[in-house]
TIMI-260356 format. One record per atom (N, C-alpha, C): x, y, z; atom name; residue number from 1; residue in one letter. Coordinates in steps of 0.2 Angstrom, whole numbers, always signed. Example, Ala and Ser with C-alpha at 12.3 -4.5 7.8 and 13.67 -1.06 7.14 Angstrom:
BEGIN
@c1: +66	c2: -28	c3: +39	at: N	i: 1	aa: A $
@c1: +62	c2: -22	c3: +39	at: CA	i: 1	aa: A $
@c1: +66	c2: -16	c3: +39	at: C	i: 1	aa: A $
@c1: +64	c2: -11	c3: +35	at: N	i: 2	aa: S $
@c1: +68	c2: -5	c3: +36	at: CA	i: 2	aa: S $
@c1: +64	c2: +0	c3: +39	at: C	i: 2	aa: S $
This chain:
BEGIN
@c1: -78	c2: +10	c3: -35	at: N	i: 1	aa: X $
@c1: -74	c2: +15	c3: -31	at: CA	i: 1	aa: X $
@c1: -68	c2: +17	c3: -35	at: C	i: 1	aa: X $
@c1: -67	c2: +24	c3: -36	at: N	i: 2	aa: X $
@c1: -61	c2: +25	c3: -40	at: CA	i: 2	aa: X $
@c1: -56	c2: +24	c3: -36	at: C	i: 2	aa: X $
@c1: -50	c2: +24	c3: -38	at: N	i: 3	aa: X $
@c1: -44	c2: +24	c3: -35	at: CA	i: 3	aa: X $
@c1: -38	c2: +30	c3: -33	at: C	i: 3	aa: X $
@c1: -35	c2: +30	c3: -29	at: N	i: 4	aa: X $
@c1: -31	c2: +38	c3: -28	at: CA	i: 4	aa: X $
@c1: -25	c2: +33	c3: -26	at: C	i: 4	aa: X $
@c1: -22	c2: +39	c3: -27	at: N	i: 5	aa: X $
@c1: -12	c2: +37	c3: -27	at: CA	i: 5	aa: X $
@c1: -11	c2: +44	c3: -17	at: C	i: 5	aa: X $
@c1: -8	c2: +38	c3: -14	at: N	i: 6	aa: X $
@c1: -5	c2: +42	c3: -7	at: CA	i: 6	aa: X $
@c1: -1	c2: +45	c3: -8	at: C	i: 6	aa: X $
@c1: +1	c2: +49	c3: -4	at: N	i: 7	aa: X $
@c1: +9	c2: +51	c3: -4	at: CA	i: 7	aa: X $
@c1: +13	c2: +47	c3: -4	at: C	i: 7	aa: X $
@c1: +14	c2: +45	c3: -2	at: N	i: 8	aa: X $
@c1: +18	c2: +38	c3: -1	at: CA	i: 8	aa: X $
@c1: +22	c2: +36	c3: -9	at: C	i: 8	aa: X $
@c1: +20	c2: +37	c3: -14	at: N	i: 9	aa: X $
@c1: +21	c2: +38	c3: -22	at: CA	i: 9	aa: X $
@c1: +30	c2: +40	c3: -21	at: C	i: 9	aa: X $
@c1: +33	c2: +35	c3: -26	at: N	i: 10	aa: X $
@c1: +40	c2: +38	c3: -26	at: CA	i: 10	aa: X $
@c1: +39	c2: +41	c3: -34	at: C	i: 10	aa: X $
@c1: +34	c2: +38	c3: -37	at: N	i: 11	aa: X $
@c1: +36	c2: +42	c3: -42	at: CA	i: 11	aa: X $
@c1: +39	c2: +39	c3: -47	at: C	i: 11	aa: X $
@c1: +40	c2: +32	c3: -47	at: N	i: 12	aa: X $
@c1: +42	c2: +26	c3: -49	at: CA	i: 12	aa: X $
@c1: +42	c2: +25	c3: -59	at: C	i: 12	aa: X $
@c1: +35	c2: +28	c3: -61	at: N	i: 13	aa: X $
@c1: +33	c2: +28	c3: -66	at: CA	i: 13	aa: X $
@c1: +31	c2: +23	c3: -67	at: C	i: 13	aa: X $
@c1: +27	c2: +17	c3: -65	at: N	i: 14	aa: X $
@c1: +27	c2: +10	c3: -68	at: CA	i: 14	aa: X $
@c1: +19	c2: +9	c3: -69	at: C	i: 14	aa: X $
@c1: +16	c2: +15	c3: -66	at: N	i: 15	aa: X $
@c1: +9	c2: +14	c3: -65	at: CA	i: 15	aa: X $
@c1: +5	c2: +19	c3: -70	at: C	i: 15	aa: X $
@c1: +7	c2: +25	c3: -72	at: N	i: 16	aa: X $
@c1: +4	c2: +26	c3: -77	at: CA	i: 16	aa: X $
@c1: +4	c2: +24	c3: -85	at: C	i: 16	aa: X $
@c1: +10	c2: +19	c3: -86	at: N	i: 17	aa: X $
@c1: +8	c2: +17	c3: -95	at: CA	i: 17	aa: X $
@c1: +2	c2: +11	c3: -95	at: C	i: 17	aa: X $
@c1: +4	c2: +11	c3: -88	at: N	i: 18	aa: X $
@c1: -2	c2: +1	c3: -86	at: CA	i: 18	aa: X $
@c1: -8	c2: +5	c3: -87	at: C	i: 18	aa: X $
@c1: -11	c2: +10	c3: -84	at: N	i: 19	aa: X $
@c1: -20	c2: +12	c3: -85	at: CA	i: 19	aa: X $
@c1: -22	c2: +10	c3: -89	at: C	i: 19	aa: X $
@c1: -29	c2: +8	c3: -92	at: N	i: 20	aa: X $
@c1: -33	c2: +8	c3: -99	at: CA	i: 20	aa: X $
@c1: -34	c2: +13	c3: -101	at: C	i: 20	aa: X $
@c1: -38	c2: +16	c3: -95	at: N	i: 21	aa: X $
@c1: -41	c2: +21	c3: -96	at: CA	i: 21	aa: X $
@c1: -38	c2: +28	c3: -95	at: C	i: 21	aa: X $
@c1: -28	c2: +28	c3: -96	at: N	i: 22	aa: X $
@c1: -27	c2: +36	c3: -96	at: CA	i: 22	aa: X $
@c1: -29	c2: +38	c3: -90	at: C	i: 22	aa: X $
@c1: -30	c2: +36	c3: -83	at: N	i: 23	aa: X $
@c1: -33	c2: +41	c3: -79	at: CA	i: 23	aa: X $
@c1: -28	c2: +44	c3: -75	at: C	i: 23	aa: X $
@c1: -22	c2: +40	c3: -75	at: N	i: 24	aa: X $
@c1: -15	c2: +41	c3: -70	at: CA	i: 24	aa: X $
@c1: -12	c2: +47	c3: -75	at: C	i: 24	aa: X $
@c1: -11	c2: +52	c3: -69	at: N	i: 25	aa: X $
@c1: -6	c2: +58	c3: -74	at: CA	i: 25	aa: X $
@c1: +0	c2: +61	c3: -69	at: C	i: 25	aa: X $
@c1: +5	c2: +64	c3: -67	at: N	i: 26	aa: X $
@c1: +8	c2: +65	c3: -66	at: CA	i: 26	aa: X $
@c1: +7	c2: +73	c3: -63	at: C	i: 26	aa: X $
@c1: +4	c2: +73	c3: -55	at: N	i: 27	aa: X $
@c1: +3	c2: +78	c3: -53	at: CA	i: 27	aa: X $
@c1: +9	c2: +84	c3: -52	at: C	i: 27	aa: X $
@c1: +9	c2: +88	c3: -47	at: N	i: 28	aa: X $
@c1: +13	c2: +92	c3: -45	at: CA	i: 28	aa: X $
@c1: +20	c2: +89	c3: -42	at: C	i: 28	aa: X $
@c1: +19	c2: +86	c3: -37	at: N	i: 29	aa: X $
@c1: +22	c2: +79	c3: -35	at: CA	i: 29	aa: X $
@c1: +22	c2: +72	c3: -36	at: C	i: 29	aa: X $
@c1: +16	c2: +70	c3: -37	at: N	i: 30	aa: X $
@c1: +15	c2: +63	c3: -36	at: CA	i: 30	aa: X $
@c1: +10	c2: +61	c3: -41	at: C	i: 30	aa: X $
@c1: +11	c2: +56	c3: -41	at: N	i: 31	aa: X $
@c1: +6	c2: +54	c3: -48	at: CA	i: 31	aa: X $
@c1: -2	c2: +55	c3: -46	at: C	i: 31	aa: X $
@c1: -8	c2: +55	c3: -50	at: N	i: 32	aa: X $
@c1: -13	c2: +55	c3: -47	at: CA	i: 32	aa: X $
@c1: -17	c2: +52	c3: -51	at: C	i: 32	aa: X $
@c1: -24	c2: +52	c3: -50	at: N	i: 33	aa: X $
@c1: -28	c2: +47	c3: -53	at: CA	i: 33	aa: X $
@c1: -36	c2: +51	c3: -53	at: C	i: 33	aa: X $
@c1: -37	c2: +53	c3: -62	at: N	i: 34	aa: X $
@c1: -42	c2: +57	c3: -62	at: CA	i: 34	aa: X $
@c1: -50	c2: +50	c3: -60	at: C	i: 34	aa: X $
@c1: -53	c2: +54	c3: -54	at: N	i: 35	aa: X $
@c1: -57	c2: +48	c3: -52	at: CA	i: 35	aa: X $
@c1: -64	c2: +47	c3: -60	at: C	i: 35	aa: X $
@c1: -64	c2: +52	c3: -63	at: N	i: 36	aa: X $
@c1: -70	c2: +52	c3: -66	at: CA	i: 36	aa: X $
@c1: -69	c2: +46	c3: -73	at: C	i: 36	aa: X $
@c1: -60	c2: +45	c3: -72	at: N	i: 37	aa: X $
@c1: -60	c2: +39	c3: -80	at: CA	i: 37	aa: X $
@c1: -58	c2: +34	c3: -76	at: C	i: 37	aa: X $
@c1: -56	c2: +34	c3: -69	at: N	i: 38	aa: X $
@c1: -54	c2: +27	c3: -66	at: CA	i: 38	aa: X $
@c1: -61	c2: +22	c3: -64	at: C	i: 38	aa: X $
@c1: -59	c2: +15	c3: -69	at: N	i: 39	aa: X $
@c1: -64	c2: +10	c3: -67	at: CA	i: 39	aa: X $
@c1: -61	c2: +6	c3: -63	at: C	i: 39	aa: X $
@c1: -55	c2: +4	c3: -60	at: N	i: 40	aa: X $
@c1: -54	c2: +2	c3: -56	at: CA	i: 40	aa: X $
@c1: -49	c2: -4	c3: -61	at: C	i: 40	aa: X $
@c1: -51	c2: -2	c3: -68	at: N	i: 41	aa: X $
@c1: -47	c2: -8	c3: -74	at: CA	i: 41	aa: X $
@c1: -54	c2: -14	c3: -75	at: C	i: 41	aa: X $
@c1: -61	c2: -11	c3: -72	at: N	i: 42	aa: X $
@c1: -67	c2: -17	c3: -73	at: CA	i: 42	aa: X $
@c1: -68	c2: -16	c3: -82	at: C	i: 42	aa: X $
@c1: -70	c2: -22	c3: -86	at: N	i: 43	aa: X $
@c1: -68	c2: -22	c3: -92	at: CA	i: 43	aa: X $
@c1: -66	c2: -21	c3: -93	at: C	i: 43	aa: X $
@c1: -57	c2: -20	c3: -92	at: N	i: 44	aa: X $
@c1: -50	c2: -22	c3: -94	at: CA	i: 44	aa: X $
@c1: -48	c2: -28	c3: -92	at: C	i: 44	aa: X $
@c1: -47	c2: -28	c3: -87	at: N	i: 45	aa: X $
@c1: -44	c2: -33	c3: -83	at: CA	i: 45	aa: X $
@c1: -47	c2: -34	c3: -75	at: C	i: 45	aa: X $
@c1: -44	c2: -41	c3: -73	at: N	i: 46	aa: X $
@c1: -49	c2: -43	c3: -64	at: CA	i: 46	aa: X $
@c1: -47	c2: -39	c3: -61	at: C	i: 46	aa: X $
@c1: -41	c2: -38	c3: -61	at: N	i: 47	aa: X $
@c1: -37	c2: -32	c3: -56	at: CA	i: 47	aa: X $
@c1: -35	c2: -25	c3: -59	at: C	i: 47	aa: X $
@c1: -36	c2: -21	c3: -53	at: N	i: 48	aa: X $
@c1: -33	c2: -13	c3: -54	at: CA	i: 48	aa: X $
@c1: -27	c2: -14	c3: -58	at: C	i: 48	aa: X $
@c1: -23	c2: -12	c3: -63	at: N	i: 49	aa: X $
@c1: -17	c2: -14	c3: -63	at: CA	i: 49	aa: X $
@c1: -11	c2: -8	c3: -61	at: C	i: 49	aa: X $
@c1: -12	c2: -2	c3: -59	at: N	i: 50	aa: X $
@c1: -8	c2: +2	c3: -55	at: CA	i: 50	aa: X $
@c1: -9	c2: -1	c3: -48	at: C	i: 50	aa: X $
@c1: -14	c2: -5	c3: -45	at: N	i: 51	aa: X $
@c1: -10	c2: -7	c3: -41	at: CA	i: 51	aa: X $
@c1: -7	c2: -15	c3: -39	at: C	i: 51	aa: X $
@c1: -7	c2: -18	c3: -45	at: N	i: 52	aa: X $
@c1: -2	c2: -24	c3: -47	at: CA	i: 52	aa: X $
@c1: +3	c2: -23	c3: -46	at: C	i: 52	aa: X $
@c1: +6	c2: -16	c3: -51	at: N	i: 53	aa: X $
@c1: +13	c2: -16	c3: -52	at: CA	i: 53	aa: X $
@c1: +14	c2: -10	c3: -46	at: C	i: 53	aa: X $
@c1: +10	c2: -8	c3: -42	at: N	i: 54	aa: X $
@c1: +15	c2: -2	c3: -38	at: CA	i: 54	aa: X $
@c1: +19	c2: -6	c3: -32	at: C	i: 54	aa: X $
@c1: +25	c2: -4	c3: -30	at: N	i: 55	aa: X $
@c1: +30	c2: -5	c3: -30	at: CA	i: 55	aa: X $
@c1: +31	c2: -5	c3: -19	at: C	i: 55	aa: X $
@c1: +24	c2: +2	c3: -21	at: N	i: 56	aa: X $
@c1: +24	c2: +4	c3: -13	at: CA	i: 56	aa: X $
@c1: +17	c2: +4	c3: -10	at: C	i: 56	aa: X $
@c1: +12	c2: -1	c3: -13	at: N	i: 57	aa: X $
@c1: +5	c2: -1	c3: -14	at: CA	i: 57	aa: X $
@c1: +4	c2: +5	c3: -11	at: C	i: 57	aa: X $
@c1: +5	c2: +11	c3: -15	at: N	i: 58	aa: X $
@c1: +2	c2: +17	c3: -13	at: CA	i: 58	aa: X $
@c1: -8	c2: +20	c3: -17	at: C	i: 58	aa: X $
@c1: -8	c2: +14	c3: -20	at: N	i: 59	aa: X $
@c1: -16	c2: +14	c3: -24	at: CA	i: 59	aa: X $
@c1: -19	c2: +11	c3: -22	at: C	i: 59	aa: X $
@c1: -24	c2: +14	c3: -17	at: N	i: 60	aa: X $
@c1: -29	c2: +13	c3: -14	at: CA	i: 60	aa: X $
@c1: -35	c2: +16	c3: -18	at: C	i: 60	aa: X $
@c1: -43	c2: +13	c3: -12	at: N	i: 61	aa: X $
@c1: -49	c2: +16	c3: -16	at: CA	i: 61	aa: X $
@c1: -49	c2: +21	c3: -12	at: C	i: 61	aa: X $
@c1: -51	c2: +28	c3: -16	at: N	i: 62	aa: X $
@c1: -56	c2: +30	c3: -13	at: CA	i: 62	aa: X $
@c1: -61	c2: +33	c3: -12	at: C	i: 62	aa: X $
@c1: -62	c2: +34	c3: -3	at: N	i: 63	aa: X $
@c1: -67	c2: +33	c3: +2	at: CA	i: 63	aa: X $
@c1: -73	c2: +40	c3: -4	at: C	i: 63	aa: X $
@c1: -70	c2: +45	c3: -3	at: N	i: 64	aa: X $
@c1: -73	c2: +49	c3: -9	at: CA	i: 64	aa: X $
@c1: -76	c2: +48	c3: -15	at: C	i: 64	aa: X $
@c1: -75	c2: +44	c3: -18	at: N	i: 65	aa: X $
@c1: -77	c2: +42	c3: -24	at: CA	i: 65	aa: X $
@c1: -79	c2: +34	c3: -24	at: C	i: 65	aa: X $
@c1: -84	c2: +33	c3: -20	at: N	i: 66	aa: X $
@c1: -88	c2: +24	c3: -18	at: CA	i: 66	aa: X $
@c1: -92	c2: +27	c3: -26	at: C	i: 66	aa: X $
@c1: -92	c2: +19	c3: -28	at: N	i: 67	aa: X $
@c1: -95	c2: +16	c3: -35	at: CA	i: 67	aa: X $
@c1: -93	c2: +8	c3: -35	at: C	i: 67	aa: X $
@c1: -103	c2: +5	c3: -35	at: N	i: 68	aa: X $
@c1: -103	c2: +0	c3: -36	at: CA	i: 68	aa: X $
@c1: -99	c2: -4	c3: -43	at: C	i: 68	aa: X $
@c1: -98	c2: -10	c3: -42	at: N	i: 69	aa: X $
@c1: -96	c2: -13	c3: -48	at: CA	i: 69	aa: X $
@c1: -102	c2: -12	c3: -55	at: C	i: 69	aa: X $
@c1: -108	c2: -10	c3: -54	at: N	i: 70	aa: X $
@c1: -112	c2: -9	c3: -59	at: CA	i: 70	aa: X $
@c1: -110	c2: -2	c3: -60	at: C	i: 70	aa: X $
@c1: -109	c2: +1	c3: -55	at: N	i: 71	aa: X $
@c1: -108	c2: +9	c3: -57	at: CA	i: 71	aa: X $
@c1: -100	c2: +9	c3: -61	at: C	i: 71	aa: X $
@c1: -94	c2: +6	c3: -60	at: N	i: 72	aa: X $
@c1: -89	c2: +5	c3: -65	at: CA	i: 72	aa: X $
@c1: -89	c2: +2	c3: -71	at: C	i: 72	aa: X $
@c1: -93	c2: -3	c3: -69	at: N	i: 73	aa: X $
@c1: -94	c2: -5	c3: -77	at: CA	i: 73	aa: X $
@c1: -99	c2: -1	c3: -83	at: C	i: 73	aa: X $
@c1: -102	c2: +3	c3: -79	at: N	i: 74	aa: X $
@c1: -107	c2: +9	c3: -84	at: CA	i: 74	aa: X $
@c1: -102	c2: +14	c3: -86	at: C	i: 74	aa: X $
@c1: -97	c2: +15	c3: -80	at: N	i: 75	aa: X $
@c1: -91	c2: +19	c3: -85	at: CA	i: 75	aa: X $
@c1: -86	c2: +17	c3: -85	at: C	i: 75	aa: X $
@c1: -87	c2: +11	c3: -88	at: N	i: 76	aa: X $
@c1: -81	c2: +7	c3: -95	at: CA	i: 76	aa: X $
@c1: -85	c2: +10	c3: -101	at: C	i: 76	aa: X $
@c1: -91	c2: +6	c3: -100	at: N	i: 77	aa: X $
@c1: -95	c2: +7	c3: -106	at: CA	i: 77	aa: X $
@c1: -94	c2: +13	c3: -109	at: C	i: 77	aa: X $
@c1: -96	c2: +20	c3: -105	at: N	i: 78	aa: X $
@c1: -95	c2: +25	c3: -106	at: CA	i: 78	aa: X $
@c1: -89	c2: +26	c3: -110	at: C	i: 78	aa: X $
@c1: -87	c2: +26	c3: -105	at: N	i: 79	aa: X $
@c1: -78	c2: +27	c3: -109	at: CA	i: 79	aa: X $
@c1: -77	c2: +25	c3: -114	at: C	i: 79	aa: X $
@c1: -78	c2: +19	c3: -118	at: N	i: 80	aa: X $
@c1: -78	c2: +13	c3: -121	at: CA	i: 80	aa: X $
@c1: -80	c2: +14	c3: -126	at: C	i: 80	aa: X $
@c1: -87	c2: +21	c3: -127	at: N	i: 81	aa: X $
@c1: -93	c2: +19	c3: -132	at: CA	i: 81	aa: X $
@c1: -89	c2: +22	c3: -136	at: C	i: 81	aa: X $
């Protein structure tokens, strides 16, 4: 399941240099998270790390973009190749 940023977002900055995958960008307001490069960090790391470091656990999964751990790890691969 990809991950989305809530409002809740101060904007903190601490989350988008951590992505691997570049997916965190800096919307209109609040930062967001393109769901098609988020693997949640599977083949990077054990944990999300936007939501290690966020500060107001505003990085949640989401409900909208369900993906097995086989379905993430086929886009690392992807990403990756």
């Amino acid at each position: 399941m990809a991950l989305y940023i809530t409002d809740e977002c101060i904007n903190c900055d601490v989350c988008e240099p951590e992505c691997p995958n570049e997916a965190i960008f800096q919307g209109d307001e609040i930062y967001e998270i393109k769901a098609d490069l988020c693997t949640e960090c599977v083949g990077h790391y054990d944990e999300p790390q936007c939501v290690e470091v966020c500060p107001v656990d505003c990085c949640l999964a989401d409900p909208e973009h369900e993906e097995s751990e086989d379905q993430l790890r086929a886009k690392y691969d992807k990403l990756t190749a």
